[in-house]
C-alpha positions in Angstrom: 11.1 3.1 -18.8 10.2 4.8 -15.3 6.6 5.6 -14.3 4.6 6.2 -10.6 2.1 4.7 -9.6 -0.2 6.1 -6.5 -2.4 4.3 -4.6 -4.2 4.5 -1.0 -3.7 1.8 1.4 -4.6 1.0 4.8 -2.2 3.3 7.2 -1.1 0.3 9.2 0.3 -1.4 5.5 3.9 -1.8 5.8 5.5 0.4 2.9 7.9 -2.7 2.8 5.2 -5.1 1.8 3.5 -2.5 -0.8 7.2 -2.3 -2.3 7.9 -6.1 -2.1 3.9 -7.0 -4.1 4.7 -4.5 -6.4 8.2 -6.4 -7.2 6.7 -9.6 -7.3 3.8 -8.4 -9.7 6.1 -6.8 -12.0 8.6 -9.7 -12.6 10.5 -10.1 -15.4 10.7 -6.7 -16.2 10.3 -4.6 -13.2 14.0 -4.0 -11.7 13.3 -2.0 -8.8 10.5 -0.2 -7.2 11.3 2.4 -4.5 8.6 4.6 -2.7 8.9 8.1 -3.5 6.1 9.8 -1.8 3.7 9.0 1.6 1.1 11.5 2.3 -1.7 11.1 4.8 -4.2 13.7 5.3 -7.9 13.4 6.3 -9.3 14.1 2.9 -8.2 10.6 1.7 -9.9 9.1 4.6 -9.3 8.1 8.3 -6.7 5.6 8.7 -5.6 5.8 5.3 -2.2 6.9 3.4 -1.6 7.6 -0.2 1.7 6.0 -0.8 3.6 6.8 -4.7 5.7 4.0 -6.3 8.3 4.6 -9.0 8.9 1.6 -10.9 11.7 1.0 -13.0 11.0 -1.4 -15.9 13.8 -2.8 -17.7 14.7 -5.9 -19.7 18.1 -7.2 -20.3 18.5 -7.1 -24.2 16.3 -4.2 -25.0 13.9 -1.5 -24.2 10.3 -2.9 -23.1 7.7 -2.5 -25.4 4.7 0.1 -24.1 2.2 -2.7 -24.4 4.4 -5.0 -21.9 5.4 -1.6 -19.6 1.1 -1.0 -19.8 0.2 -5.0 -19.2 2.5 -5.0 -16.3 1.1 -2.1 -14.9 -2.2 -3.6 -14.8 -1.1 -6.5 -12.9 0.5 -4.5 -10.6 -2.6 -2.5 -9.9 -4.7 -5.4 -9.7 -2.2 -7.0 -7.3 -2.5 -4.2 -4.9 -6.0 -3.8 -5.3 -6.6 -7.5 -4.3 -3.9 -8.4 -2.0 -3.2 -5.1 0.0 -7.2 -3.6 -0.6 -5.4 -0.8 -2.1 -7.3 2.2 -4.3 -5.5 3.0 -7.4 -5.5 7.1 -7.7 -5.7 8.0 -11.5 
């Protein structure tokens, strides 16, 4: 199962370390997480970038179910939005 995920964070926020509490939200069943798109613009504020995840969520035996692809997503949101002040774009 693939999905994005966009969120603004702080410009200075290392795209590493927004990749790397994404990964560590996710586990078990996030395999990878790469950053697909940065944007920065004045309309989403000063000193700000939108940043868009894809995550790749995988589990060895079988396909994840959408409740566990949807729960994990919440953490990983909630994650971001705690640790790294992040604002989750819907």
């Amino acid at each position: 199962v693939i999905e994005d995920i966009s969120a603004i964070f702080a410009k200075q926020t290392a795209l590493d370390e927004i990749v790397q509490a994404a990964k560590k939200a996710g586990l078990p069943i996030v395999k990878n997480v790469e950053v697909i798109d940065v944007f920065e613009n004045e309309k989403i504020g000063v000193d700000k970038k939108s940043v868009t995840l894809r995550l790749t969520y995988q589990s060895p035996d079988r396909t994840p179910a959408q409740h566990e692809v949807t729960e994990t997503r919440i953490k990983i949101s909630s994650t971001l939005e705690k640790s790294l002040l992040a604002q989750i774009r819907k």
